[in-house]
C-alpha positions, 0 to 999 in steps of 0.5 A: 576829361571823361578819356583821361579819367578812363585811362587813370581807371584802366592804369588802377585796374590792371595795376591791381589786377596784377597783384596777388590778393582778391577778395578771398585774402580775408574771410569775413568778417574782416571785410574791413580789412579788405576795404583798407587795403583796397583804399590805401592802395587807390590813394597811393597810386590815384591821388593827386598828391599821395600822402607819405604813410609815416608816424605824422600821417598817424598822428593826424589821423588819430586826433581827427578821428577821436574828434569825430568820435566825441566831438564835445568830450563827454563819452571818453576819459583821460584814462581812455586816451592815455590806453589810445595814445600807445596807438598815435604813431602805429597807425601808418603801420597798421595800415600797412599791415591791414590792421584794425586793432586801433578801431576795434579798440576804440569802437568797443570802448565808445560803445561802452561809454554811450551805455554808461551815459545813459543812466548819467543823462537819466539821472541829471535831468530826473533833478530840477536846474537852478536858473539863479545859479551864476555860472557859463558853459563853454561850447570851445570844446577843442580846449576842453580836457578830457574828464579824470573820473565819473564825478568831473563826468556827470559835471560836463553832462550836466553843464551840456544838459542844462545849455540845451535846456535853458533854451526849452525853458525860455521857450517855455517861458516866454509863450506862458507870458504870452498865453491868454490861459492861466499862467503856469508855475515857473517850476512847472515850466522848467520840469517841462523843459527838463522833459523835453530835453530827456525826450529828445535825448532818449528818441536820439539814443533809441532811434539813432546810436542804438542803430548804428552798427559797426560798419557805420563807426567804420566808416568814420574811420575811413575818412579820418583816414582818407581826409587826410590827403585832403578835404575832397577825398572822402570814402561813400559807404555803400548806402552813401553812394546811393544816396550820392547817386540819387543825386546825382539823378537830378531829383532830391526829396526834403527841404531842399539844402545841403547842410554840413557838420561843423564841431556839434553844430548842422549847418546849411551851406546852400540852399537848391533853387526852386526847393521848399527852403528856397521858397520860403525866403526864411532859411539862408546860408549860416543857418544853425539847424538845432532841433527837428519836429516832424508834424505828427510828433509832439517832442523835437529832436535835438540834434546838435552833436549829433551826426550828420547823416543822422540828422539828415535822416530826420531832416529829409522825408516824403513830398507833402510832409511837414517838418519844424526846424528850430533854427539859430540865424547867423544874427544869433536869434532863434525861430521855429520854421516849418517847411513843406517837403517836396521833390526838388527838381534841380531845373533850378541849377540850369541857366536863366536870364533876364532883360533888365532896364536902366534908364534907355539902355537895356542889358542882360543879366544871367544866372548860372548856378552851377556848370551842369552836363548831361554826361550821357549825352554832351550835346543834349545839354549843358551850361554852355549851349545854354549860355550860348542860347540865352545870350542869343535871346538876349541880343534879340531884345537889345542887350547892351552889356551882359552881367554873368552872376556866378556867385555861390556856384560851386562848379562842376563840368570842366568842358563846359568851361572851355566851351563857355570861355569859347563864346567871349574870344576868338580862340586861345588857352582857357585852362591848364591842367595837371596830374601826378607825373605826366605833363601838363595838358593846356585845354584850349577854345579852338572854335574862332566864332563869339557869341558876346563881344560887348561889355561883360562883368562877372560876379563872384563872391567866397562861395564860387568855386572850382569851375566857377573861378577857372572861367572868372580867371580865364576872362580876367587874364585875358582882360575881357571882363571885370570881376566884381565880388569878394576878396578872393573866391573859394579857393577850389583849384582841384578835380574829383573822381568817384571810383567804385571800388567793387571793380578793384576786387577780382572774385569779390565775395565781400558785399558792397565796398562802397566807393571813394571820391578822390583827388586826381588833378590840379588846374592852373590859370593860363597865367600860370597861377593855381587857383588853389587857395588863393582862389580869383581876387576880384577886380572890384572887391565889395564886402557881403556877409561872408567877407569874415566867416571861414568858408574857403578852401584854406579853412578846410582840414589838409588843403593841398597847397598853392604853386605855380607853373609856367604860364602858356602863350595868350593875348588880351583881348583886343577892343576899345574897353577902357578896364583900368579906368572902368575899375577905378571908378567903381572901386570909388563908387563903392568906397563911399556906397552906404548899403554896403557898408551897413553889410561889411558891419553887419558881416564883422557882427555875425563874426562876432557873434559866431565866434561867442562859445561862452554862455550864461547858464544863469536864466537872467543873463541868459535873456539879457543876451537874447534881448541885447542881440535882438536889439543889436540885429534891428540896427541891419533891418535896413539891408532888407528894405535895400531897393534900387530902382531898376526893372527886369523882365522874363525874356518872351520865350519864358513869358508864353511858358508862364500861362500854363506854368504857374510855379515858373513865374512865381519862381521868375517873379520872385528872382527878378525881386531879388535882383532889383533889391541887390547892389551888387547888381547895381553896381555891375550895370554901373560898370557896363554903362562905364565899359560902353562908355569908354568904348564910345569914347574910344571909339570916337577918337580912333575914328577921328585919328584915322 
């Protein structure tokens, strides 16, 4: 895969090295210009699947990016919009031309806003809130109009200001009940909370909007552009691709979570095993991250509507510092976590294993966060040779059956893939894939040697993406194992390419362009059937808390779409495993499991309360809701109390390393508590004593025919 993407970076190469403008074609400052002109080019000629640059292409550019710009509506007014409307349908031209007049029209205006709320927010919270006041604010702002005049202006600043601020004064108010020391007035208290909000709001201003220069809002006009073609195209300023590159380094230094925006909200989409975050056992996936303290400041930051790479800035820090996070919990609840930063190592994201115990029968369980390479150096490292090694480890301590958990991996490596299928069959078809008019390439194990015959169960659920759901769908076409999980994993049937865009310019004077990851191939199941929004369905489908939030590839902005192509020549695999009759009876174990049905409710509560965007500003119904939810969230504090009665250990090797590190076995101890707490994996040893069972059966019988 790494020849083919050097041949599609040769091809772009010399196609633009024949064209007749360099650098030199703009002066500065219109370093813009050339910026546009070299993308627009990369993504007519490299994306998998160019967009046409047309009236419709505009539009969508358009209302993206005015949603990127004021996401809650509160900088422009609905005269503002009437002068940008002119622009909706020119967009694709000015591409074409290299013209910038829609941003620096919008950016000048934005600018202009942001000054004048200053004194708006100033002015609001200079006056005391009426908490006794019936009234909601709505958090739906994509139905939100934008405002006519100034008046309708300080109204919607005013709504806003006091949501974030009820907040600071139940706060408030609830640690004065508490307190053992004289107790505050009320009016006191909601001054207080007023002061803080202002702080928050000022700190924000002066240490973020009024530090953004124009290329960073440029930025933001690129990828209104470039997310057009679809979600995982995405243009790295050059501060961004270093960030980008560090990461890709194998060391992060923060808190250890990716976060990402959605509407106003910072969101945590993973947390990095072995990172503080993880450590702590209090932050999850779902979480809403709304207010930043660092430990040698008095005020929080509020972050919501706030941008994201802002708000990692504040988030992120050196190793040893402290930060307080106050967090809204998926159940709806609020806390104020405080977590040490430190550097992150990722030796999290490479395979482990363990032996597990059931009964008089032992089998293996390994976790593979991600499909990991050492893309200096192949051999030296990569999640199929150590895949390949653990299960060799683990056939030295008796394992029966295997359980490969590939929940919440997002991907990665495509080899790695072919290779790691290569160690369940003998030979054959893994992967198809395509690029943009040239025929399809069908990626193949061609090494006839297993390394695990025995009884193998998969486990997915909605965040397995990309690689991930190529091998899940490679071992289910072939019938080798049975995949447990959710209804469909991620979705993610797509592969990127991270160009620099300095090596498209000839004689570059401009600076740093940056560099733009993009879409450049499609894979196909050896069935035929693309991953791509439809994901791998599972064989044995059990709900888990994300079975009804959108986390998938089709809620994503511009996905590409599902097709099909025609399926490649393959077998199944031969052996005396009943998987028909393996499937059918966990599918009924699970129908009638009372665990997980206290998680499909407490899955279609979250929903509920995630999809709530109307809140009492009132400060008595403001505190019922939060009892009521509290109350509500007790009902599902049995799913943490979920204990199975199975027993895992460290395989030996590991055991030796625990003596002179500590940190491992904490890490160790603490995922072997996890496991022995998941029904999933319950239910998955479940099937593989049903799969060795029907081998022996089987077995028996053939022996006895013959």
């Amino acid at each position: 895969m790494k020849k083919k993407y050097n041949v599609f970076i040769l091809l772009l190469l010399l196609a633009f090295a024949s064209c007749s403008f360099t650098s030199k074609t703009f002066d500065d400052p219109d370093k813009d210009k050339l910026l546009i002109q070299v993308i627009t080019y990369v993504l007519e000629r490299g994306h998998f699947d160019p967009k046409v640059l047309n009236d419709d292409f505009s539009a969508a550019v358009y209302t993206d990016y005015l949603e990127q710009l004021d996401p809650l509506k509160r900088y422009f007014y609905k005269s503002d919009i009437e002068e940008f409307e002119k622009y909706k349908t020119e967009l694709d031209d000015q591409l074409k031309a290299y013209d910038i007049a829609f941003f620096n029209l919008t950016h000048e205006r934005l600018l202009k806003r942001i000054e004048e709320t200053k004194a708006i927010y100033k002015d609001i919270l200079n006056k005391p809130f009426n908490y006794a006041v019936n009234e909601s604010y709505s958090s739906d702002y994509e139905k939100l109009e934008y405002v006519k005049n100034k008046k309708q202006m300080k109204e919607r600043w005013r709504q806003q200001l006091k949501f974030t601020t009820i907040s600071n004064y139940d706060d408030l108010v609830t640690e004065n009940e508490k307190s053992e020391k004289e107790k505050e007035s009320l009016a006191n208290l909601e001054e207080e909370s007023r002061n803080e909000t202002l702080k928050s709001i000022d700190n924000y201003y002066n240490d973020y909007i009024d530090d953004q220069q124009r290329k960073d809002w440029f930025s933001i006009y690129v990828n209104a552009i470039v997310e057009e073609f679809d979600p995982h195209t995405f243009y790295f300023a050059p501060e961004d691709k270093d960030r980008f590159d560090q990461q890709m380094s194998g060391k992060l230094e923060g808190i250890g979570a990716r976060l990402s925006k959605k509407m106003d909200n910072t969101k945590i989409v993973e947390l990095i095993s072995g990172g503080p975050a993880w450590r702590g056992k209090q932050l999850e996936v779902g979480d809403i991250i709304q207010k930043v303290r660092q430990e040698d400041e008095e005020q929080a930051i509020n972050i919501v509507g706030m941008r994201l790479d802002d708000a990692i800035k504040l988030i992120k820090g050196p190793k040893g510092t402290v930060v307080n996070l106050t967090i809204k919990k998926v159940d709806g609840t609020i806390e104020v976590i405080a977590i040490t930063r430190d550097i992150v190592e990722l030796e999290e994201t490479y395979a482990k294993s363990s032996i597990v115990k059931n009964k008089d029968k032992r089998y293996g369980v390994i976790n593979l966060p991600k499909f990991y390479v050492d893309f200096e150096d192949y051999k030296k490292r990569n999640a199929a040779s150590d895949i390949k090694q653990e299960i060799e480890r683990l056939k030295a301590e008796g394992m029966e059956g295997l359980v490969l958990d590939l929940r919440n991996n997002g991907g990665g490596s495509l080899q790695t893939v072919v290779d790691m299928a290569g160690l369940f069959i003998k030979d054959g078809p893994i992967v198809q894939v395509r690029s943009t008019g040239e025929p399809k390439e069908v990626l193949k194990d061609n090494d006839k040697s297993i390394s695990w015959d025995g009884p193998l169960v998969i486990l997915v659920n909605e965040l397995s993406a990309s690689a991930s759901e190529i091998l899940a769908a490679a071992m289910q076409d072939y019938k080798r194992a049975i995949i447990i999980g959710s209804k469909q994993t991620y979705g993610k049937g797509t592969v990127q390419n991270v160009l620099d865009l300095n090596r498209m310019v000839r004689n570059n004077s401009q600076g740093d362009l940056g560099a733009l990851k993009l879409t450049t191939q499609k894979f196909y199941r050896i069935n035929g059937g693309s991953t791509q929004l439809e994901g791998v369905k599972s064989d044995v489908v059990v709900p888990d808390r994300y079975s009804f939030i959108d986390v998938g590839e089709k809620d994503q902005e511009n996905p590409l779409p599902w097709d099909k192509i025609e399926a490649v020549d393959y077998a199944f695999w031969d052996s005396y495993f009943d998987y028909d009759s393996t499937i059918k009876k966990s599918q009924e174990r699970m129908s009638n499991n009372a665990q997980l049905k206290l998680i499909e409710e407490n899955a279609k509560w979250v929903k509920t309360r995630m999809d709530e965007n109307i809140h009492a500003l009132n400060y008595k119904a403001y505190k019922q809701k939060i009892e009521l939810t509290e109350q509500e969230a007790k009902r599902f504090d049995k799913l943490s109390e979920y204990q199975t009665n199975l027993t895992f250990e460290s395989l030996p090797y590991e055991s030796q390393l625990f003596a002179s590190d500590s940190i491992l076995k904490t890490k160790r101890d603490r995922w072997h508590e996890s496991l022995s707490q998941d029904v999933y994996i319950e239910e998955a040893l479940h099937v593989l004593e049903d799969l060795k069972m029907s081998y022996s059966i089987e077995k028996i019988a053939t022996t006895v025919k013959d």
